[in-house]
mmCIF file of the C-alpha atoms, coordinates in Angstrom:
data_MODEL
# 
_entry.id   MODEL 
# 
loop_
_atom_site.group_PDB 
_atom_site.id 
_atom_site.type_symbol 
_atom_site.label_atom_id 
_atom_site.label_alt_id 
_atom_site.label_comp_id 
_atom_site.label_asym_id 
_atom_site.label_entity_id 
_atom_site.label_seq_id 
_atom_site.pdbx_PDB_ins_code 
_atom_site.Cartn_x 
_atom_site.Cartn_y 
_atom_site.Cartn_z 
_atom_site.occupancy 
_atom_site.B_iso_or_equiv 
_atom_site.pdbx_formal_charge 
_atom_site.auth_seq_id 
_atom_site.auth_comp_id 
_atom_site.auth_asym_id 
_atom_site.auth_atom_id 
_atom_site.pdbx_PDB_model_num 
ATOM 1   C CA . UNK A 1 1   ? -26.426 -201.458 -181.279 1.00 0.00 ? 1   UNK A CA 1 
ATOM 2   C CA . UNK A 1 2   ? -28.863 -199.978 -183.611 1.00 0.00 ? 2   UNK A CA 1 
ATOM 3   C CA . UNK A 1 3   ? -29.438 -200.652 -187.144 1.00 0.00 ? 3   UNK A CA 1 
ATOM 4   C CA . UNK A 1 4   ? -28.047 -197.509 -188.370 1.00 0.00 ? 4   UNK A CA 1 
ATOM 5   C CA . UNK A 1 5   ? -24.608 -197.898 -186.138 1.00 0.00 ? 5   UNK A CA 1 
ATOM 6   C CA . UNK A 1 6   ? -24.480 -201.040 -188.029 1.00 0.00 ? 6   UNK A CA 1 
ATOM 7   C CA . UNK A 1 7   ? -24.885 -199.831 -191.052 1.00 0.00 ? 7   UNK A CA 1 
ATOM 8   C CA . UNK A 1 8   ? -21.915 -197.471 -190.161 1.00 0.00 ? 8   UNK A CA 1 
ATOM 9   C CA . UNK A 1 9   ? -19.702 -200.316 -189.338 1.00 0.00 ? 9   UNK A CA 1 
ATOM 10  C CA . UNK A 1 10  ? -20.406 -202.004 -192.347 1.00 0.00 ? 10  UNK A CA 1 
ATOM 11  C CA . UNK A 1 11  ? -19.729 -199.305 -194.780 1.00 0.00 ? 11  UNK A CA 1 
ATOM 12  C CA . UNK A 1 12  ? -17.020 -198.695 -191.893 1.00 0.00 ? 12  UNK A CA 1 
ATOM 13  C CA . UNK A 1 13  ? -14.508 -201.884 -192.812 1.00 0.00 ? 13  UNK A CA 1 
ATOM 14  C CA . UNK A 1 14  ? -14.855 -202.113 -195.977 1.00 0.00 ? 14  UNK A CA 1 
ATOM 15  C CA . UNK A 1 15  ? -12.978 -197.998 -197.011 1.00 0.00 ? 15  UNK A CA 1 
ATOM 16  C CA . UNK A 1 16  ? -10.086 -198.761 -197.923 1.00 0.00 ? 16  UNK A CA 1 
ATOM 17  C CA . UNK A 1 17  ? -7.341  -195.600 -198.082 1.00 0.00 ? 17  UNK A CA 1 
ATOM 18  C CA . UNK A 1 18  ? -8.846  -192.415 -196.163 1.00 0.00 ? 18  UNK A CA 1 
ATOM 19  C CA . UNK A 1 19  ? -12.225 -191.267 -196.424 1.00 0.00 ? 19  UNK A CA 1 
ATOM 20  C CA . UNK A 1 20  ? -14.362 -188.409 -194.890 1.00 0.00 ? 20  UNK A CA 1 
ATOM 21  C CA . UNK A 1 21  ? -17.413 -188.106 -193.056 1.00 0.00 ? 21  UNK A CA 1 
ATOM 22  C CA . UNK A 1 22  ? -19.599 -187.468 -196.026 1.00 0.00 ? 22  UNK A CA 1 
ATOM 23  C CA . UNK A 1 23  ? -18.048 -190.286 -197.680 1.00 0.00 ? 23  UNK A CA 1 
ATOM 24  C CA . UNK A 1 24  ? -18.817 -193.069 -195.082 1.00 0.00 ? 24  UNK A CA 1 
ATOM 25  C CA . UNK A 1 25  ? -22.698 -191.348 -194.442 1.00 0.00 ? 25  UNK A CA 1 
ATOM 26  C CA . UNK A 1 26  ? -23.229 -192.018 -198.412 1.00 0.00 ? 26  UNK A CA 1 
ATOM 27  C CA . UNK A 1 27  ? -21.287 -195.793 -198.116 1.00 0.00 ? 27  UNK A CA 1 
ATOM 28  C CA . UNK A 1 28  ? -23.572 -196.389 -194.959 1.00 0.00 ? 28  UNK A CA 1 
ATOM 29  C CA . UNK A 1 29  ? -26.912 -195.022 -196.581 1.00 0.00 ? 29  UNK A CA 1 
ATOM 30  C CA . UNK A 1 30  ? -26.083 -197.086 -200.122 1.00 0.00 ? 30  UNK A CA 1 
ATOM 31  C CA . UNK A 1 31  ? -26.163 -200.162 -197.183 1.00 0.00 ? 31  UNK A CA 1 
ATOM 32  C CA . UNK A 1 32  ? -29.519 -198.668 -194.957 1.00 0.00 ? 32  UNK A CA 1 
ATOM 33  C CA . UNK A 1 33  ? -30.922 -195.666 -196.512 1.00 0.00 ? 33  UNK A CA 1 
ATOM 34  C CA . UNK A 1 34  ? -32.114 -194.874 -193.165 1.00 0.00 ? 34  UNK A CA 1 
ATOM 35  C CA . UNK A 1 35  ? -28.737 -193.942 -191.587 1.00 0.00 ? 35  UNK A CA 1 
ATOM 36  C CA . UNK A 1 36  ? -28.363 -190.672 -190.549 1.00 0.00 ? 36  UNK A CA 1 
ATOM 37  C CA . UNK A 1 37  ? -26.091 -188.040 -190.716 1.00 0.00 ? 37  UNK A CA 1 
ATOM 38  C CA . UNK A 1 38  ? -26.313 -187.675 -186.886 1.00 0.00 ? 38  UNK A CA 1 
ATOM 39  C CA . UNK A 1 39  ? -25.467 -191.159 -186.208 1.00 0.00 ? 39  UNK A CA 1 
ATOM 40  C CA . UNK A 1 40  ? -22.357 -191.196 -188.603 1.00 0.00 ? 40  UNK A CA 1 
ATOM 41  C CA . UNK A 1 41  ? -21.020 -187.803 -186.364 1.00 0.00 ? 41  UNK A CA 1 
ATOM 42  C CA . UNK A 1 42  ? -22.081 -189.154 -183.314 1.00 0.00 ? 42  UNK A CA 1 
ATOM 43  C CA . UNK A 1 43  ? -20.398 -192.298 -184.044 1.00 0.00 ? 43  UNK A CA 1 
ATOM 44  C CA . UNK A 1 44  ? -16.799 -190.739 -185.355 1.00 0.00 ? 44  UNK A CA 1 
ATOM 45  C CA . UNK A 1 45  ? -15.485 -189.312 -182.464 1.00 0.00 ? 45  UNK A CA 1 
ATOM 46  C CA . UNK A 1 46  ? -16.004 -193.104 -180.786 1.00 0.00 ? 46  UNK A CA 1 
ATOM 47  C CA . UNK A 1 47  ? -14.264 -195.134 -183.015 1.00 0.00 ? 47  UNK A CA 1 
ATOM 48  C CA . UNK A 1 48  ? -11.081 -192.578 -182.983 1.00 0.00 ? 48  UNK A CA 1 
ATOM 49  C CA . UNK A 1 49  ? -10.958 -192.882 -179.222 1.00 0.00 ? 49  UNK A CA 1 
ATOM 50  C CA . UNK A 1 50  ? -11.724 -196.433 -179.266 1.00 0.00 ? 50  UNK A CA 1 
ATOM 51  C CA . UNK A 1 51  ? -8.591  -196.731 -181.847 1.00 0.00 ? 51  UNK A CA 1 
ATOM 52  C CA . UNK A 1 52  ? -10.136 -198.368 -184.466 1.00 0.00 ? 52  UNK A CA 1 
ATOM 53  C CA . UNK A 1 53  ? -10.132 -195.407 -186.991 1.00 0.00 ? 53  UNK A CA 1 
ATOM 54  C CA . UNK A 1 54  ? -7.368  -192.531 -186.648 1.00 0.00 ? 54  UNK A CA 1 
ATOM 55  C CA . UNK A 1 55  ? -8.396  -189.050 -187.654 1.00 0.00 ? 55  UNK A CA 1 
ATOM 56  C CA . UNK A 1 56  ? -6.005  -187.009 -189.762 1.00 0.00 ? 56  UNK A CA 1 
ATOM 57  C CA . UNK A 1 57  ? -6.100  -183.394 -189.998 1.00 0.00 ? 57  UNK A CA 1 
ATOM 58  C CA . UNK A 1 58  ? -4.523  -182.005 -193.391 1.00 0.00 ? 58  UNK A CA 1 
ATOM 59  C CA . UNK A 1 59  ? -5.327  -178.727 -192.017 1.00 0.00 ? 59  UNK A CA 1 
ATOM 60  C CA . UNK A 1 60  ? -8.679  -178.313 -194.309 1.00 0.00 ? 60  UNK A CA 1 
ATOM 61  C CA . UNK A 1 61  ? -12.505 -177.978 -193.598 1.00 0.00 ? 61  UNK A CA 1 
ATOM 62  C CA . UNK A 1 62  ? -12.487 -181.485 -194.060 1.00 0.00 ? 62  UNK A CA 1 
ATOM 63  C CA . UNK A 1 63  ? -11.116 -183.947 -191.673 1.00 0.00 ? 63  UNK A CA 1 
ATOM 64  C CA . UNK A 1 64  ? -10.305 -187.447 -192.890 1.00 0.00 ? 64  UNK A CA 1 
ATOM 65  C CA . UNK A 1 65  ? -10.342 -190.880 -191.492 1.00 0.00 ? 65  UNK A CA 1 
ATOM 66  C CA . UNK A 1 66  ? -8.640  -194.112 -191.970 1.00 0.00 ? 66  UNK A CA 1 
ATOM 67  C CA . UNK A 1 67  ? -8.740  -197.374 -190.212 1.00 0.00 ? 67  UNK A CA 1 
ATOM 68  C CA . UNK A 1 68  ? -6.011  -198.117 -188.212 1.00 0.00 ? 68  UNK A CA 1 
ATOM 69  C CA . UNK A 1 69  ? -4.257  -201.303 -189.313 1.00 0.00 ? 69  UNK A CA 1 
ATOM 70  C CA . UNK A 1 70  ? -1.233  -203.046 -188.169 1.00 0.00 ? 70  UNK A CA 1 
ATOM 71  C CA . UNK A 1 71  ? 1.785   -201.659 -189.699 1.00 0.00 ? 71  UNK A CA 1 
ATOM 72  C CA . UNK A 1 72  ? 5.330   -202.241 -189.037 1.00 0.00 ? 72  UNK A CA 1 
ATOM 73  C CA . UNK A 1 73  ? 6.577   -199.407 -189.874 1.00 0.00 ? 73  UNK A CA 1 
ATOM 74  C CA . UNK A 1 74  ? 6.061   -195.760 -189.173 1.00 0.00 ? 74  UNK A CA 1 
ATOM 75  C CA . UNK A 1 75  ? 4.008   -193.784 -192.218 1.00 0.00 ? 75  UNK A CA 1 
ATOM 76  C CA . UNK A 1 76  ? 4.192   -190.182 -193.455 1.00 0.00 ? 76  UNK A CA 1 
ATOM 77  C CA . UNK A 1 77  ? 1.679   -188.397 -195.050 1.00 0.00 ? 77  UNK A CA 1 
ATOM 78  C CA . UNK A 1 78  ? 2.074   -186.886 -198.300 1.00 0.00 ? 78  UNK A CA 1 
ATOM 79  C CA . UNK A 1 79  ? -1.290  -184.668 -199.204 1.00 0.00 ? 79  UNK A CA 1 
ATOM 80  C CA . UNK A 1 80  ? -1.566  -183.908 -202.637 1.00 0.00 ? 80  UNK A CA 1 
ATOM 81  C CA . UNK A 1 81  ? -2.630  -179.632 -202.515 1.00 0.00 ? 81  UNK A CA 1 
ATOM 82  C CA . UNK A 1 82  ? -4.754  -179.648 -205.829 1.00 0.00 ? 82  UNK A CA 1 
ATOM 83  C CA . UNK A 1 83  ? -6.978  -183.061 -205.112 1.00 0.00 ? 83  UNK A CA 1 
ATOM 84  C CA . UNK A 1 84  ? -6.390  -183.199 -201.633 1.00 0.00 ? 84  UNK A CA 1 
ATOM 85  C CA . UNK A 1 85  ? -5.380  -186.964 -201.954 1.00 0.00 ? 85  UNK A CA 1 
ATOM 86  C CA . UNK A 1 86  ? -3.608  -188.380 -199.150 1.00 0.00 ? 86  UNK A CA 1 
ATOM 87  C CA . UNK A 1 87  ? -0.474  -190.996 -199.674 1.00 0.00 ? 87  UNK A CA 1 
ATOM 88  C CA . UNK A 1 88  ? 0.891   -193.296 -196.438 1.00 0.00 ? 88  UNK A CA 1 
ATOM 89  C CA . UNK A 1 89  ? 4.788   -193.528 -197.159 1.00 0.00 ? 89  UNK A CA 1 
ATOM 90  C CA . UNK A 1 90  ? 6.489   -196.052 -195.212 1.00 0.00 ? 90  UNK A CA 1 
ATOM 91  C CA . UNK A 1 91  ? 8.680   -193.659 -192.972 1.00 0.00 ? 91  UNK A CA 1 
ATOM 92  C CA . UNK A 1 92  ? 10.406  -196.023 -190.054 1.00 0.00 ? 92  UNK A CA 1 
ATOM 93  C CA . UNK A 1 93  ? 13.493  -193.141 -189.507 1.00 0.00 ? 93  UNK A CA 1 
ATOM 94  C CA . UNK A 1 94  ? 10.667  -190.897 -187.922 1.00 0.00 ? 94  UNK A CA 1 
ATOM 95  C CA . UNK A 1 95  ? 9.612   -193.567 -185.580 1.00 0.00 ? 95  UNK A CA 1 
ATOM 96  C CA . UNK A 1 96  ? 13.499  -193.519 -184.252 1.00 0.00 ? 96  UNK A CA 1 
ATOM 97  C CA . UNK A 1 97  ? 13.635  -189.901 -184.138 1.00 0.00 ? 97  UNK A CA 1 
ATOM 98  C CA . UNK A 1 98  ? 11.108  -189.343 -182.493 1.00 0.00 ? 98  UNK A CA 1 
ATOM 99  C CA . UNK A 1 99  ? 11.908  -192.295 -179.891 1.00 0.00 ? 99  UNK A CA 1 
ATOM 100 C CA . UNK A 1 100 ? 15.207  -190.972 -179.609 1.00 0.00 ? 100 UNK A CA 1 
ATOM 101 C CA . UNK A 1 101 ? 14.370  -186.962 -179.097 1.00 0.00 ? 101 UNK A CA 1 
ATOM 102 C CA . UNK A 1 102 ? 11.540  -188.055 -176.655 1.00 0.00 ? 102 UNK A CA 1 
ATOM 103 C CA . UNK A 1 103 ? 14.044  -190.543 -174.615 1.00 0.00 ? 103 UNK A CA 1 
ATOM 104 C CA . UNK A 1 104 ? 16.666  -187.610 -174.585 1.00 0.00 ? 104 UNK A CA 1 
ATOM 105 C CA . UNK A 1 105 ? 14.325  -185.698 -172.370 1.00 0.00 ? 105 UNK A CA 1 
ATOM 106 C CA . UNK A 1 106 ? 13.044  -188.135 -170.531 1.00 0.00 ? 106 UNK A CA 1 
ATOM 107 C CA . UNK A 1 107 ? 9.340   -188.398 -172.089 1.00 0.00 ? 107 UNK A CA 1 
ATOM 108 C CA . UNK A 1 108 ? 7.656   -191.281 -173.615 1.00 0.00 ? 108 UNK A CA 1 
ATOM 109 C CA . UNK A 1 109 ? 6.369   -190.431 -177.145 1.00 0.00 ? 109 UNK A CA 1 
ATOM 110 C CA . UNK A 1 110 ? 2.375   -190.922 -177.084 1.00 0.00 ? 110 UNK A CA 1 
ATOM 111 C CA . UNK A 1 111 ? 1.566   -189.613 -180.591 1.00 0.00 ? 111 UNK A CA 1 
ATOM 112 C CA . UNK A 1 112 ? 3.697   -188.134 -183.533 1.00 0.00 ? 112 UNK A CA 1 
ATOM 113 C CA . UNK A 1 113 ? 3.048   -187.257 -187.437 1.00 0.00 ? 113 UNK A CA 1 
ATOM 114 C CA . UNK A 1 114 ? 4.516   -186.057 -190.346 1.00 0.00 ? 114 UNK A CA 1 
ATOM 115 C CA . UNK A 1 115 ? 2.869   -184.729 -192.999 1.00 0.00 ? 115 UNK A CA 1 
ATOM 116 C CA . UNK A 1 116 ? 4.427   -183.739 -196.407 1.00 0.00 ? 116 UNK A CA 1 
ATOM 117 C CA . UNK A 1 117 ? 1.992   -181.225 -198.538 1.00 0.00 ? 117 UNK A CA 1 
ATOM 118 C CA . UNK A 1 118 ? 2.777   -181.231 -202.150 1.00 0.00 ? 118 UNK A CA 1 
ATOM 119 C CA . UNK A 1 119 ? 1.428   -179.833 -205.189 1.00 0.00 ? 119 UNK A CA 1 
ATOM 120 C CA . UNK A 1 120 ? 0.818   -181.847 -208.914 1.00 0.00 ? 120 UNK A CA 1 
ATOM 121 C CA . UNK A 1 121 ? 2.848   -180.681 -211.492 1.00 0.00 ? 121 UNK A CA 1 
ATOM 122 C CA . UNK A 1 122 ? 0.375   -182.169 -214.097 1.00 0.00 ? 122 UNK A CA 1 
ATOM 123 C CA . UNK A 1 123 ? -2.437  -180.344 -212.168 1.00 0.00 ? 123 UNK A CA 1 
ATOM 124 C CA . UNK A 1 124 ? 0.099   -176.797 -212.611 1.00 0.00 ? 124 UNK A CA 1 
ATOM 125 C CA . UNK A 1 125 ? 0.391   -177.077 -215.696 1.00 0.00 ? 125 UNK A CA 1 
ATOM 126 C CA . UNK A 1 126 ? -3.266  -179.024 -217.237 1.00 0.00 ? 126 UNK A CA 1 
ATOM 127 C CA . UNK A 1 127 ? -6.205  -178.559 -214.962 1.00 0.00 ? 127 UNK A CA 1 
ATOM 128 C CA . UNK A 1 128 ? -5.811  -182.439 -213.741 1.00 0.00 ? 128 UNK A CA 1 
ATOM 129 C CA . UNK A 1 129 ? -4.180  -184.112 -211.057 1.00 0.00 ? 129 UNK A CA 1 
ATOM 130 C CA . UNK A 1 130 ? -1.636  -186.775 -212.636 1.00 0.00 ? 130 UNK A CA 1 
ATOM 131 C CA . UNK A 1 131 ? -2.817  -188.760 -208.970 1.00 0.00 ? 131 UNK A CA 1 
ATOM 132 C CA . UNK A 1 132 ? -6.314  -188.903 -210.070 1.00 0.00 ? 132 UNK A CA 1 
ATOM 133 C CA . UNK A 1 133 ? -5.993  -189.842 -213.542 1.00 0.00 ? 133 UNK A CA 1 
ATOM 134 C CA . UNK A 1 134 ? -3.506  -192.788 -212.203 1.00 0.00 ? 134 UNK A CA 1 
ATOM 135 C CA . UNK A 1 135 ? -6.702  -194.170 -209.809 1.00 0.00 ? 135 UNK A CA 1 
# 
């Protein structure tokens, strides 16, 4: 383990909410200005197979991350379109529909999603997201 991964995993667990690439590389340089961006993409890809971050695709250049935390219940995704904010909404019917489709035809669910995008009224109609000015 080199200095820099562990400047990663220290600017790592302590995001809290999603969070991209660029914004763990400046967390892990404000900890050891000498991490590099190399290390922090070199470094991504293992902790999502390792299962101790989840990647979620919103279907933008950007690709965001969140650590994956016990939960006992299934959550949705609800992207905000104008700030690009992501909400978890506790979503548990999913989980049994999913189980229940899956178990109809005889296949074991390994992975499922759901994301809502939305769009800010406030943002529509002022030039600012109501979800940003409630942060």
């Amino acid at each position: 383990m080199t200095d820099q991964r562990r400047g990663v995993f220290e600017a790592l667990f302590k995001q809290s909410g999603h969070f991209t690439a660029e914004q763990l590389l400046k967390d892990a340089q404000n900890l050891d200005d000498t991490v590099s961006r190399a290390t922090v993409y070199r470094c991504l890809p293992l902790l999502v197979e390792s299962g101790i971050i989840r990647k979620i695709d919103v279907g933008q250049e950007n690709k965001f991350y969140a650590l994956n935390g016990i939960s006992e219940t299934f959550k949705a995704q609800v992207i905000c379109s104008d700030c690009d904010r992501i909400h978890d909404v506790d979503a548990p019917f999913m989980e049994w529909y999913g189980k229940t489709v899956s178990e109809k035809l005889g296949l074991e669910v390994k992975d499922q999603r759901l994301q809502v995008h939305a769009e800010c009224p406030e943002f529509r109609k002022n030039g600012n997201c109501a979800q940003i000015l409630q942060s």
